[in-house]
KENU-256023 format. One record per residue (C-alpha): residue number from 1; residue in three letters; chain; z, y, x. Coordinates in nm, 3 decimals, always signed. Example, Ala and Ser with C-alpha at 12.3 -4.5 7.8 and 13.67 -1.06 7.14 Angstrom:
KENU-256023
[rec 1, 'ALA', 'A', [+0.780, -0.450, +1.230]]
[rec 2, 'SER', 'A', [+0.714, -0.106, +1.367]]
This chain:
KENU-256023
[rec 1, 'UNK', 'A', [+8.068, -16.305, +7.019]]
[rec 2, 'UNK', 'A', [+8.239, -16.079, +6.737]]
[rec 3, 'UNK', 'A', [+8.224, -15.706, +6.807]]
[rec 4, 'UNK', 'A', [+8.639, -15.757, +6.778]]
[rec 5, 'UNK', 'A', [+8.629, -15.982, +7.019]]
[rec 6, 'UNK', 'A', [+8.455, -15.737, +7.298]]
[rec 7, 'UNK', 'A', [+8.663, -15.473, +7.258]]
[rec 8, 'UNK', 'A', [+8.941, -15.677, +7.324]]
[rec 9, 'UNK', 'A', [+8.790, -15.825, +7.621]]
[rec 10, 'UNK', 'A', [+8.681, -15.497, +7.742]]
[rec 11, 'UNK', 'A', [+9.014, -15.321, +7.673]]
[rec 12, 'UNK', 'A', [+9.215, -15.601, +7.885]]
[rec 13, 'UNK', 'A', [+8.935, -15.559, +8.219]]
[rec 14, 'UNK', 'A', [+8.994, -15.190, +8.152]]
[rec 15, 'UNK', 'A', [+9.358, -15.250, +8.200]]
[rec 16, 'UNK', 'A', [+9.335, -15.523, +8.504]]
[rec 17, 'UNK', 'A', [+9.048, -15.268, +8.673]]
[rec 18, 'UNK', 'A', [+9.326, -14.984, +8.634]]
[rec 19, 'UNK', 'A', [+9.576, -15.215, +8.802]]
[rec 20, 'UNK', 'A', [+9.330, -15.331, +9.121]]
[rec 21, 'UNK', 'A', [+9.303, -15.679, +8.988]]
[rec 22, 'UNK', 'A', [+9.044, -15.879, +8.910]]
[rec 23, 'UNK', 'A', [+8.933, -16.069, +8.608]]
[rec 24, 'UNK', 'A', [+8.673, -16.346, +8.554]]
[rec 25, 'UNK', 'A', [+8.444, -16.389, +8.210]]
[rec 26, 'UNK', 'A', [+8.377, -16.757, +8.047]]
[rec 27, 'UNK', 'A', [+8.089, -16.757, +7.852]]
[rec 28, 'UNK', 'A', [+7.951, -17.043, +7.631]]
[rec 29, 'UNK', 'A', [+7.585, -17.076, +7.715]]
[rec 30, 'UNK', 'A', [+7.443, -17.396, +7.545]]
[rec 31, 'UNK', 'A', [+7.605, -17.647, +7.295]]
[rec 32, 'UNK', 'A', [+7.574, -17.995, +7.256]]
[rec 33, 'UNK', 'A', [+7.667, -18.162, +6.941]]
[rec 34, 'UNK', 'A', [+7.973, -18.048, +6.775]]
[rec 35, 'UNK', 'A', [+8.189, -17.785, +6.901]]
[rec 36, 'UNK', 'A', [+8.442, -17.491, +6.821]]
[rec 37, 'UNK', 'A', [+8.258, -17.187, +6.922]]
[rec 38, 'UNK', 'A', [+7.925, -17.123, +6.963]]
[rec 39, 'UNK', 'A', [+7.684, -17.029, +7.219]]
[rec 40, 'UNK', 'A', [+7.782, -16.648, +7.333]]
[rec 41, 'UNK', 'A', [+8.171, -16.669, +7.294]]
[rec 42, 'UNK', 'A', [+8.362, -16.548, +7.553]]
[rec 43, 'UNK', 'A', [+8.724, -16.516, +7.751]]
[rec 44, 'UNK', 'A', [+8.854, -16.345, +7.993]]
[rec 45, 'UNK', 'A', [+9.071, -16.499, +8.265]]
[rec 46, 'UNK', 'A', [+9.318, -16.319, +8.457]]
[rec 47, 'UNK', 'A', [+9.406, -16.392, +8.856]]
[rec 48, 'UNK', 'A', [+9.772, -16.466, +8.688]]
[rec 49, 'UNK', 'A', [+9.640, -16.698, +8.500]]
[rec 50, 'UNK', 'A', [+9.641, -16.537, +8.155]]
[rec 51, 'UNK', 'A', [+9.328, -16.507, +7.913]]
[rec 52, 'UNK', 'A', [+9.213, -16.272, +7.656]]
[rec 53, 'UNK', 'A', [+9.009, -16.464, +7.366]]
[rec 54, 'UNK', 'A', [+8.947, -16.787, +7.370]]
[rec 55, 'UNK', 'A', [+8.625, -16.975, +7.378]]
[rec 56, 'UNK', 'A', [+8.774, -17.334, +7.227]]
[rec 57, 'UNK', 'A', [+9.025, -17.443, +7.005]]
[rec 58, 'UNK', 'A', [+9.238, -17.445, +7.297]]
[rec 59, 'UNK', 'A', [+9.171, -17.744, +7.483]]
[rec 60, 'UNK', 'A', [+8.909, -17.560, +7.762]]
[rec 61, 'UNK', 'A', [+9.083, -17.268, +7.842]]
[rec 62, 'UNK', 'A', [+9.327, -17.419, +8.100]]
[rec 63, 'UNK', 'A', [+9.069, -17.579, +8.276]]
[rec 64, 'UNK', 'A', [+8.812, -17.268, +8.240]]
[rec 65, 'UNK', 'A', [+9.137, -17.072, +8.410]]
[rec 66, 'UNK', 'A', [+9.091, -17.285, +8.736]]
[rec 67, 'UNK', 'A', [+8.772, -17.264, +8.774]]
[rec 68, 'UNK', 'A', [+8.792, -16.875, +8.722]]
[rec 69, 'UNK', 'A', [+9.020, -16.846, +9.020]]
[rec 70, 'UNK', 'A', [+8.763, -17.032, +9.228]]
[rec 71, 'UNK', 'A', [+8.477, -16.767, +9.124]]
[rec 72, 'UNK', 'A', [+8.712, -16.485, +9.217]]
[rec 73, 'UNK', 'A', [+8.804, -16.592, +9.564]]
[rec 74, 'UNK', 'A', [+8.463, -16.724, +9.614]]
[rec 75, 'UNK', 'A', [+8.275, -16.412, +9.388]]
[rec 76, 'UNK', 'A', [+8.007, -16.686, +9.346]]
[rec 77, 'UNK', 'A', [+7.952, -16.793, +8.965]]
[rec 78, 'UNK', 'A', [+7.984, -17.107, +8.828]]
[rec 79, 'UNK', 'A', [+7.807, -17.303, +8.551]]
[rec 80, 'UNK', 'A', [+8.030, -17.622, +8.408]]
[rec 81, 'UNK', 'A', [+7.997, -17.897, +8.148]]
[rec 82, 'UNK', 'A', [+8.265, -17.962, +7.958]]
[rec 83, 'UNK', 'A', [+8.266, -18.309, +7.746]]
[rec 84, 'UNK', 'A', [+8.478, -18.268, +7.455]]
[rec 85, 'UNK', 'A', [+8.471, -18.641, +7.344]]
[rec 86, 'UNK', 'A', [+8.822, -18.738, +7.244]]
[rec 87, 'UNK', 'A', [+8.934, -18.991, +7.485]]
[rec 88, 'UNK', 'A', [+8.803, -18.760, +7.767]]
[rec 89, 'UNK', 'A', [+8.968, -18.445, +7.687]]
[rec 90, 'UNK', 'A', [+9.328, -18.490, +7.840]]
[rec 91, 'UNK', 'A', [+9.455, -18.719, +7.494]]
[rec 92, 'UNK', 'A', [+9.436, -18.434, +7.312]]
[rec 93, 'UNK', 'A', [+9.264, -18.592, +6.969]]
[rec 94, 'UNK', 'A', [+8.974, -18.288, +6.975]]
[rec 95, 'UNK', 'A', [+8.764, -18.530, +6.894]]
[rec 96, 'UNK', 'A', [+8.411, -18.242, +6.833]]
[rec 97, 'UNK', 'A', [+8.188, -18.536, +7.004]]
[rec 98, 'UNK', 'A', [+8.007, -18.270, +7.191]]
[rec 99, 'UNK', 'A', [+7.987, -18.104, +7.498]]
[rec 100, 'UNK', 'A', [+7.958, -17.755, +7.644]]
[rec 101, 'UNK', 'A', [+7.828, -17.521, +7.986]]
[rec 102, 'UNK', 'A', [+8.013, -17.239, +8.038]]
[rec 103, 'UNK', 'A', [+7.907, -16.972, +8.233]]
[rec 104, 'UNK', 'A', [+8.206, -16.858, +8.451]]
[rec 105, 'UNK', 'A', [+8.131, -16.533, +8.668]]
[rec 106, 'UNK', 'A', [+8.327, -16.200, +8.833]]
[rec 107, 'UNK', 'A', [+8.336, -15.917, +8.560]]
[rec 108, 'UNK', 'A', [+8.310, -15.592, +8.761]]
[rec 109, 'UNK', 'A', [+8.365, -15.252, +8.665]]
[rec 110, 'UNK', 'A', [+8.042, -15.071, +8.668]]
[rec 111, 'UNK', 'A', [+7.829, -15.386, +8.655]]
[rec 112, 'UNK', 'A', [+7.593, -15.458, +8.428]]
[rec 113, 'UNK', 'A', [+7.729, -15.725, +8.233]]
[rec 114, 'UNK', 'A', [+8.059, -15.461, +8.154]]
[rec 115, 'UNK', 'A', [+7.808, -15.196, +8.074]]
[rec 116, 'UNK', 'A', [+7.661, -15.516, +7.811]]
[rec 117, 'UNK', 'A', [+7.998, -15.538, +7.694]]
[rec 118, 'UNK', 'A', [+8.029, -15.207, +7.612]]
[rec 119, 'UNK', 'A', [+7.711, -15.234, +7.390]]
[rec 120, 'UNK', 'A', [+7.751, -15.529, +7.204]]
[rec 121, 'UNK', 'A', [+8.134, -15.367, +7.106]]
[rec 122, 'UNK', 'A', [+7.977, -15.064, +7.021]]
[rec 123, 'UNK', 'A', [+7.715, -15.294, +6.758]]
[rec 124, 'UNK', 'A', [+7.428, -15.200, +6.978]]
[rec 125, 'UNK', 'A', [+7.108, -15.387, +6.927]]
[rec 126, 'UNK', 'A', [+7.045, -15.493, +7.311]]
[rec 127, 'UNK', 'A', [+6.999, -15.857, +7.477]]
[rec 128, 'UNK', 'A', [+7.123, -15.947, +7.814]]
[rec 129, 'UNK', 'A', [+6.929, -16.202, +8.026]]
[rec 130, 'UNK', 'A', [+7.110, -16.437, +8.239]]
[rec 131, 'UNK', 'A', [+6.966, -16.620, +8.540]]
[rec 132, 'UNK', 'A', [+7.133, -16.957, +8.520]]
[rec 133, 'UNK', 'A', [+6.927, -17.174, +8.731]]
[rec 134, 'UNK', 'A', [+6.599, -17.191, +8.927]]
[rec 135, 'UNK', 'A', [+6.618, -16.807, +8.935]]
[rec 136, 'UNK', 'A', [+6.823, -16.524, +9.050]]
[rec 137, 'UNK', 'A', [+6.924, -16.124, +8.860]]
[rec 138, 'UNK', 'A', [+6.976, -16.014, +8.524]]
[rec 139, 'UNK', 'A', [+6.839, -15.786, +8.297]]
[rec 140, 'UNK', 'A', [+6.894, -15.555, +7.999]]
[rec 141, 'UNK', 'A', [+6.715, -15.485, +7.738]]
[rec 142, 'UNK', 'A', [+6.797, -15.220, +7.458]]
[rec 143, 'UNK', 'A', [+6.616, -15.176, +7.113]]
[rec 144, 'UNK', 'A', [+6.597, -14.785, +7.198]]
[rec 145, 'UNK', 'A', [+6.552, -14.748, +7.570]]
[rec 146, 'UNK', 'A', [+6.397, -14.836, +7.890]]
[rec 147, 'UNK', 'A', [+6.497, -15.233, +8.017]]
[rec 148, 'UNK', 'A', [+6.747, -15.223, +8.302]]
[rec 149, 'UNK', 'A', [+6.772, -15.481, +8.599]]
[rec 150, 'UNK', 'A', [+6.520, -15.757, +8.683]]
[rec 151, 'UNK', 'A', [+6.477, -16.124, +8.796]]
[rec 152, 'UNK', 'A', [+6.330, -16.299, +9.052]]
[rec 153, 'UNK', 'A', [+6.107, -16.432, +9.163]]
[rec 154, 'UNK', 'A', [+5.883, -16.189, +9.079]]
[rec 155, 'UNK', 'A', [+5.675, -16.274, +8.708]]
[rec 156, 'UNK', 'A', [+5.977, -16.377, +8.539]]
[rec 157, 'UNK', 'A', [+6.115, -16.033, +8.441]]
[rec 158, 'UNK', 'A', [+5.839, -15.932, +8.239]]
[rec 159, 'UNK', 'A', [+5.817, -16.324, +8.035]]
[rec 160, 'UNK', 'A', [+6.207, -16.263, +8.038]]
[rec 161, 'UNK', 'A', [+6.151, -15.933, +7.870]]
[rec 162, 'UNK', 'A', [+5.914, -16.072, +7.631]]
[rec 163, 'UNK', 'A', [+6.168, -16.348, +7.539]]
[rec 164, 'UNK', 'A', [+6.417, -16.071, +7.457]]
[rec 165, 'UNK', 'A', [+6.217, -15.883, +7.272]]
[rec 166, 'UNK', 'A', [+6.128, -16.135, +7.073]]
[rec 167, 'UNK', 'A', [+6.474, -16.220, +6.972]]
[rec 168, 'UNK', 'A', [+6.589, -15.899, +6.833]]
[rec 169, 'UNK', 'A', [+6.268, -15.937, +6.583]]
[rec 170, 'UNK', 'A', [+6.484, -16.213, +6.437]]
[rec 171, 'UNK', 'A', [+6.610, -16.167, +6.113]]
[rec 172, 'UNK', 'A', [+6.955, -16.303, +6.206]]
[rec 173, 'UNK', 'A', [+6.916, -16.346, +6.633]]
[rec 174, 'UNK', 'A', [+7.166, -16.605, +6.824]]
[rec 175, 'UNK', 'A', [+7.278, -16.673, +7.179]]
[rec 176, 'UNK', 'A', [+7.043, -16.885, +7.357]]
[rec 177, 'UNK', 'A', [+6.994, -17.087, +7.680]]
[rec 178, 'UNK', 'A', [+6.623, -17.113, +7.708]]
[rec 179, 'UNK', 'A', [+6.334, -17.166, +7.929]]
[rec 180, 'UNK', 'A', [+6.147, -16.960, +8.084]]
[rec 181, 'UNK', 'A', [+5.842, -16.980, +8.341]]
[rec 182, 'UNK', 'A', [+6.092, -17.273, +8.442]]
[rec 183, 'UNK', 'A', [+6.369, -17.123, +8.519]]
[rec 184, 'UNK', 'A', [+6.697, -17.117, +8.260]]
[rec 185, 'UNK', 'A', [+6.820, -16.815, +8.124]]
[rec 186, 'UNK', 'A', [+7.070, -16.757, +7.874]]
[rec 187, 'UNK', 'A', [+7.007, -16.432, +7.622]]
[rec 188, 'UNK', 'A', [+7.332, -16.266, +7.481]]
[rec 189, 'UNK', 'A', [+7.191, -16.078, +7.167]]
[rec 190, 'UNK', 'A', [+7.384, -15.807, +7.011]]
[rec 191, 'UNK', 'A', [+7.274, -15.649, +6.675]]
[rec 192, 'UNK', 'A', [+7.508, -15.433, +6.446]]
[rec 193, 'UNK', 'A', [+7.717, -15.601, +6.188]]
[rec 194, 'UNK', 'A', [+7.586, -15.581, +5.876]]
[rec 195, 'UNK', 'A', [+7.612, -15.296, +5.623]]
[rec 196, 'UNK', 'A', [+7.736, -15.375, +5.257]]
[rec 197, 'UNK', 'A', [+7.594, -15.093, +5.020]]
[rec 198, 'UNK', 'A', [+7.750, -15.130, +4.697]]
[rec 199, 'UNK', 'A', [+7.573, -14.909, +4.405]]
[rec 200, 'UNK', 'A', [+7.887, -14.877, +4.202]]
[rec 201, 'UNK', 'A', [+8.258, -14.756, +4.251]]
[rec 202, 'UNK', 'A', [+8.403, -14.949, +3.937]]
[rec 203, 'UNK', 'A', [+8.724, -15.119, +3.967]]
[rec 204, 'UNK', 'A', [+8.583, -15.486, +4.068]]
[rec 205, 'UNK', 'A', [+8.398, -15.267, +4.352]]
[rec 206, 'UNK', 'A', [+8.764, -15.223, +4.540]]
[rec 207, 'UNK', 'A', [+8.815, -15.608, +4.624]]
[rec 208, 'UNK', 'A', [+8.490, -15.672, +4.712]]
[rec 209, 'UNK', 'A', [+8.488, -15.330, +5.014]]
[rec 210, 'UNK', 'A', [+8.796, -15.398, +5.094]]
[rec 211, 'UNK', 'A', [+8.716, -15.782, +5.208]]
[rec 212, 'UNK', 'A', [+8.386, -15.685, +5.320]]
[rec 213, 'UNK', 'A', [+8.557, -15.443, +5.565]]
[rec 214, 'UNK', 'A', [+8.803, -15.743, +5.665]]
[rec 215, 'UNK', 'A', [+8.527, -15.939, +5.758]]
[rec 216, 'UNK', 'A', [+8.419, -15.602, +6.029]]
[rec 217, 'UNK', 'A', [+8.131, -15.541, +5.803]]
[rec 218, 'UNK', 'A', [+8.042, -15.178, +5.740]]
[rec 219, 'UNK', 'A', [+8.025, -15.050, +5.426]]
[rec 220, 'UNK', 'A', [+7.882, -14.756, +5.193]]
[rec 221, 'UNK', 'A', [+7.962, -14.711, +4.857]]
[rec 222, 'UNK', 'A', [+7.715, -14.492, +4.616]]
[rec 223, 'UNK', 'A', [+7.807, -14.349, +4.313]]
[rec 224, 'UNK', 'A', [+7.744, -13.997, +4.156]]
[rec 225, 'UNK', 'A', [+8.087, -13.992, +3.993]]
[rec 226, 'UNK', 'A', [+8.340, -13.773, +4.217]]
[rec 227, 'UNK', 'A', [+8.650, -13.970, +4.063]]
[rec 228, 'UNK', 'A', [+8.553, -14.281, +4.166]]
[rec 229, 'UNK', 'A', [+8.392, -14.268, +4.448]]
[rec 230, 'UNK', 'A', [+8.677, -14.153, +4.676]]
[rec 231, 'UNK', 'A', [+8.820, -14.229, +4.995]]
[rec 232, 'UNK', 'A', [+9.136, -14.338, +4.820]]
[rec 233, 'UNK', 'A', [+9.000, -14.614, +4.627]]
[rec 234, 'UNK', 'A', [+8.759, -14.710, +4.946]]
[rec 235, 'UNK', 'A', [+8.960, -14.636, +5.261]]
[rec 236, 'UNK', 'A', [+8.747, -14.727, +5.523]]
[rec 237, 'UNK', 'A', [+8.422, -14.709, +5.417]]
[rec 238, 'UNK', 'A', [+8.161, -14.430, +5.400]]
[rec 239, 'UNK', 'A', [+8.114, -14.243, +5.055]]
[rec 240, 'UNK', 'A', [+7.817, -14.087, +4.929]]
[rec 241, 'UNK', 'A', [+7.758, -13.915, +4.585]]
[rec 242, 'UNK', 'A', [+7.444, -13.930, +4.454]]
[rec 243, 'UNK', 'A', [+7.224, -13.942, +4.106]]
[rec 244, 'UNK', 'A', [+6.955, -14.216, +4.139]]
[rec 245, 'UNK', 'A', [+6.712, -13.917, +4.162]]
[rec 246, 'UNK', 'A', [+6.883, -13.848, +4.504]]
[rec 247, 'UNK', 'A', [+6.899, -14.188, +4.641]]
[rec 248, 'UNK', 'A', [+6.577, -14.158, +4.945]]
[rec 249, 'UNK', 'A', [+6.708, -13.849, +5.078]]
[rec 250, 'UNK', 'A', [+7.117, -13.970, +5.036]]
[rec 251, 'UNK', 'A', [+7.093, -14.352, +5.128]]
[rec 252, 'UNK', 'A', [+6.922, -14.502, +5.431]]
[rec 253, 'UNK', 'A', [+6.829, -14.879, +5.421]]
[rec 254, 'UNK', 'A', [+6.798, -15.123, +5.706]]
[rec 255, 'UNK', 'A', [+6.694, -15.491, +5.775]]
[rec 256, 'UNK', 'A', [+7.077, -15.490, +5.800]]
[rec 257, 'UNK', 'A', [+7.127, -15.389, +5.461]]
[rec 258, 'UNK', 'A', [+7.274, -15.627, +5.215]]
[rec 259, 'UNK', 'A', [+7.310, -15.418, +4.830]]
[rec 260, 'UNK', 'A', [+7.492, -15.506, +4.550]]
[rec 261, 'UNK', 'A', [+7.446, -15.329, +4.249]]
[rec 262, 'UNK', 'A', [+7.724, -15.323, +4.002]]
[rec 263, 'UNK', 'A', [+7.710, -14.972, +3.847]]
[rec 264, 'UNK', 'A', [+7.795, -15.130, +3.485]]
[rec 265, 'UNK', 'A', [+7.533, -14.894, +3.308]]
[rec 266, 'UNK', 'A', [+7.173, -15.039, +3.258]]
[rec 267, 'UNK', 'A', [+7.020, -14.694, +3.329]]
[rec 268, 'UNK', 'A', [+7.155, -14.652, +3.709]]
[rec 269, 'UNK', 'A', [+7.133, -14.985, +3.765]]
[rec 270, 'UNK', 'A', [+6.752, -14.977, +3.684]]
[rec 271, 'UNK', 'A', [+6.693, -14.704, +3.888]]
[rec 272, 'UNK', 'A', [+6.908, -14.799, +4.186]]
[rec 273, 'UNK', 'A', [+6.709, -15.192, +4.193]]
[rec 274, 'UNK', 'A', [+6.384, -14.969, +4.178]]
[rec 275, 'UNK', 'A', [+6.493, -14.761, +4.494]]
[rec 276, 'UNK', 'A', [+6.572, -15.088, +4.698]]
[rec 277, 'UNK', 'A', [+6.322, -15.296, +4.628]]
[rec 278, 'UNK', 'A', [+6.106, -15.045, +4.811]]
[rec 279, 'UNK', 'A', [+6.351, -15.052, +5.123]]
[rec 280, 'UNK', 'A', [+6.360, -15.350, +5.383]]
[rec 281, 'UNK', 'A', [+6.717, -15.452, +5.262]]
[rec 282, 'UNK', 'A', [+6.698, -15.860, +5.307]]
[rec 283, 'UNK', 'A', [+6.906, -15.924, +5.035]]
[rec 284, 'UNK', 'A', [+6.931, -15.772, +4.675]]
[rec 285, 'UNK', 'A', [+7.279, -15.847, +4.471]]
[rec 286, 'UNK', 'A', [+7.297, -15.795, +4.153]]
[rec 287, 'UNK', 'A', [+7.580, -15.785, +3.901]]
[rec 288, 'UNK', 'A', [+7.556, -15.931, +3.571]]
[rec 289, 'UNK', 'A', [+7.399, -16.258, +3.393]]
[rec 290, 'UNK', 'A', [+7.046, -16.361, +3.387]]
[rec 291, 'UNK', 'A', [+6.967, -16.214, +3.079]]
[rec 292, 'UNK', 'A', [+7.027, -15.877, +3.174]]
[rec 293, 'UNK', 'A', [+6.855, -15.903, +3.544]]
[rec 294, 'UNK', 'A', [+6.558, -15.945, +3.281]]
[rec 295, 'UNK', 'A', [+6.590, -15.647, +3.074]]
[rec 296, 'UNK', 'A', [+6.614, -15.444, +3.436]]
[rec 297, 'UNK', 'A', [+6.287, -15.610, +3.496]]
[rec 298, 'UNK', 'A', [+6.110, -15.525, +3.157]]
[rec 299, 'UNK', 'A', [+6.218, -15.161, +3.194]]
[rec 300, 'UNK', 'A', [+6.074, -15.129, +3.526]]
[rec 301, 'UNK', 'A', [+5.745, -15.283, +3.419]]
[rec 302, 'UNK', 'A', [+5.798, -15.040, +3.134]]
[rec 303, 'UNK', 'A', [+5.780, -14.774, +3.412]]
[rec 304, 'UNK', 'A', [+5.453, -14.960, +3.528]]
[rec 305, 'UNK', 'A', [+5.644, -15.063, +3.862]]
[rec 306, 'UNK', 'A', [+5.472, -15.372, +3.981]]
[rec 307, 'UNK', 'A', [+5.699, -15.616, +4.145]]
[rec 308, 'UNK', 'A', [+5.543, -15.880, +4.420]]
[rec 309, 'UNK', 'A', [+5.690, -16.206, +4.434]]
[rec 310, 'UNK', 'A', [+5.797, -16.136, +4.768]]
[rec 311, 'UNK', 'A', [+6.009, -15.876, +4.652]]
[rec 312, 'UNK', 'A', [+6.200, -16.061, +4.380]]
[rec 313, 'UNK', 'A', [+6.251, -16.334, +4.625]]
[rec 314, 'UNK', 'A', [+6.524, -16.102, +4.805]]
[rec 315, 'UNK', 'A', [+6.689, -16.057, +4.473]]
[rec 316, 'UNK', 'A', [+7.013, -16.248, +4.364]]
[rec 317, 'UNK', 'A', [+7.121, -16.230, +4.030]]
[rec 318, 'UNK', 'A', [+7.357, -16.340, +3.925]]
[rec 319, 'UNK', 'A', [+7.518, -16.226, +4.261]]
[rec 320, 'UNK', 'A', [+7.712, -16.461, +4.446]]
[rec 321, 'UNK', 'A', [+7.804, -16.862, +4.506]]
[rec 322, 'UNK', 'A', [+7.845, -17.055, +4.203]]
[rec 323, 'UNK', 'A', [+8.266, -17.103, +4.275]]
[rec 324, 'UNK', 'A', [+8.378, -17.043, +3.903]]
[rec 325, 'UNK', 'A', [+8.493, -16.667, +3.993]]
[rec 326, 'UNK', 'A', [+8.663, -16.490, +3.748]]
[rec 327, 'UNK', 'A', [+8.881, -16.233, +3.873]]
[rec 328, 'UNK', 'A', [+8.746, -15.924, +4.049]]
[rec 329, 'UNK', 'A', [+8.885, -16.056, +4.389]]
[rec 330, 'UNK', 'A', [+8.732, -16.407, +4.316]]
[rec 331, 'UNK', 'A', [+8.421, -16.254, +4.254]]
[rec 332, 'UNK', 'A', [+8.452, -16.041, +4.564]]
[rec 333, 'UNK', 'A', [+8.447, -16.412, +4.794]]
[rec 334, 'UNK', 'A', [+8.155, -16.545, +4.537]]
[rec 335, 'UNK', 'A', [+7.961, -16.223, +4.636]]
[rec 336, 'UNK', 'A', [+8.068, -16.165, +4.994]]
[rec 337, 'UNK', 'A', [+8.010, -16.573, +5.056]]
[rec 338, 'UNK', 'A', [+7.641, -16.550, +4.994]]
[rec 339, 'UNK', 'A', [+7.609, -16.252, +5.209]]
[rec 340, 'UNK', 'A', [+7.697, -16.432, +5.460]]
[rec 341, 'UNK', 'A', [+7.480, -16.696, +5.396]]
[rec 342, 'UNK', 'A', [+7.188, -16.466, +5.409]]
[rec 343, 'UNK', 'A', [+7.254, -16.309, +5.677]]
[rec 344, 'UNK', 'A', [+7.323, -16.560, +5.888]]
[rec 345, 'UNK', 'A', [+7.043, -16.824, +5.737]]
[rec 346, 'UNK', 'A', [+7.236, -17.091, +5.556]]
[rec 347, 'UNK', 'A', [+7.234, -17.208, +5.229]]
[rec 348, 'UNK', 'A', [+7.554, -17.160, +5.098]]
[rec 349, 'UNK', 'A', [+7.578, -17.524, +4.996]]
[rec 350, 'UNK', 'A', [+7.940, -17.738, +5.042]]
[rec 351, 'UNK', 'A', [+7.909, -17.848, +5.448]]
[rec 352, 'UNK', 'A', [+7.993, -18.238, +5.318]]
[rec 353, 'UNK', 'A', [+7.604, -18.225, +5.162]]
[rec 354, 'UNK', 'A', [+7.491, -18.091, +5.512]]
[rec 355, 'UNK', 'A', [+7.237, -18.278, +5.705]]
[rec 356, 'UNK', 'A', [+7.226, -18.240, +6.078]]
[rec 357, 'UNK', 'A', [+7.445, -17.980, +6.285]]
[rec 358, 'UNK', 'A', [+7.628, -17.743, +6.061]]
[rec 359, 'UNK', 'A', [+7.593, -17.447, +6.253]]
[rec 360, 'UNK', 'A', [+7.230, -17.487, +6.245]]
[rec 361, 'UNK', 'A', [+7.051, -17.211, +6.043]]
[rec 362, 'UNK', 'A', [+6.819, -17.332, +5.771]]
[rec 363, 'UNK', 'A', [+6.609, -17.055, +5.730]]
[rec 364, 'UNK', 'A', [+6.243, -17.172, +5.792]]
């Protein structure tokens, strides 16, 4: 579930908690086949009937309402399948050819699933492990603190815990329904969006922040020049100024880093793909045609910087999908496309050429 998306849930169970009534949460938990949202998507239903989000393209929700006002008068949850095969689906031509279990339970203020909530809107790295069947509990485990909650019977919280911890080692970690010790248990992973880092405040640097920021990425932008690199040109994102010389003690890098370097001087660009190739950044943009990637690479070996394949296997230049880009905002998509694509472990290849389920990662 988006980080948009939580906040909005949490901020209408605020709202209904404030009011005495109670509220419900949907949550996708395993998908078969083709579908509209994925494992981990959520919506809220409302006693009156209402919803906040939406966990289909429209043709569940109704139905997920009903059963929702069952939970709340019985406080018991509910798993459901849902076939979404055309001719079962009410006539509404949906037509996925899949099918889905949703997880409909009470959301209670205080509980631990709102304090999960609260995390995974805030981009905290945490999972949440759901007893579905054959066991009983839940459990929460953050990336910086002690796990809270258990499951019975007794052995499965620690192989639960394992599980979790396992997932947020993942490069780019989904919502799951898995097995374990025999019992099914979904994990809910939450990790922070990703961080854009542009090296560069040129003009073709404003499209490309100011979609990156649309899609609820965060963003820093490094230059050393004070006129460029300004909050007016960037609204939204964080600013530093800094020399290259300056970079390890101005400019943190993550595993949920993704840099682009587009500084438009060979010197600064040199020096900036020198700085990140040392950090854990997964992926390396960089601006500019092959020819000139090279000369970066002859004047770090110049330097006698040694390079390991690994290394140069993050690196992307020229930066972006091959879309025919021309224009700054064109090359903005090209560039934040591919992102994307890395992040989320896809190949960035047109869908028609696919093989298997498209939402499918292909990393190995």
């Amino acid at each position: 579930m988006l980080a948009h998306e939580t906040r909005q849930v949490l901020e209408a169970a605020r709202q209904a908690w404030s009011q005495g009534r109670r509220v419900a949460l949907a949550t996708v938990v395993r998908v078969y086949g083709s579908a509209y949202r994925r494992e981990g998507a959520k919506m809220l239903a409302h006693e009156d009937g209402s919803t906040t989000c939406m966990i289909s393209g429209g043709c569940l929700e109704p139905e997920v309402v009903e059963v929702a006002r069952g939970v709340l008068a019985s406080g018991s949850p509910r798993l459901v399948r849902y076939d979404l095969d055309e001719d079962v689906m009410w006539g509404l031509g949906l037509g996925c050819g899949g099918s889905v279990e949703v997880y409909i339970e009470p959301l209670e203020e205080g509980s631990l699933l709102a304090r999960w909530l609260e995390l995974q809107a805030e981009g905290e790295s945490a999972v949440l492990v759901t007893a579905i069947e054959g066991a009983a509990g839940r459990l929460l485990l953050r990336e910086d603190g002690p796990p809270e909650g258990e499951l019975s019977p007794e052995g499965l919280t620690q192989a639960a815990l394992e599980a979790a911890a396992g997932l947020l080692d993942e490069s780019s970690p989904r919502a799951r329904l898995q097995t374990v010790d025999g019992a099914r248990v979904f994990l809910d992973v939450s990790v922070p969006p990703p961080e854009l880092v542009v090296f560069g405040a040129g003009h073709d640097a404003i499209p490309l922040v100011a979609q990156a920021l649309g899609l609820g990425m965060r963003v820093t932008v490094v230059d050393a020049r004070p006129a460029y690199a300004t909050a007016e040109r960037f609204p939204g994102a964080r600013i530093v100024l800094a020399h290259p010389q300056d970079l390890p003690e101005r400019v943190r890098l993550t595993r949920h880093s993704y840099v682009v370097i587009m500084n438009h001087h060979l010197q600064r660009d040199q020096a900036c793909l020198a700085y990140v190739l040392d950090s854990p950044a997964p992926y390396i943009g960089v601006l500019g045609p092959r020819s000139r990637f090279e000369r970066l690479l002859e004047g770090l070996a110049r330097e006698g910087r040694q390079i390991t394949p690994e290394a140069l296997a993050r690196v992307r230049s020229p930066v972006g999908l091959d879309i025919g880009a021309e224009a700054p905002e064109e090359v903005a998509v090209s560039i934040l496309a591919e992102v994307l694509a890395a992040q989320r472990g896809f190949s960035g290849g047109p869908l028609r050429e696919r093989q298997g389920r498209i939402h499918q990662p292909q990393r190995a």
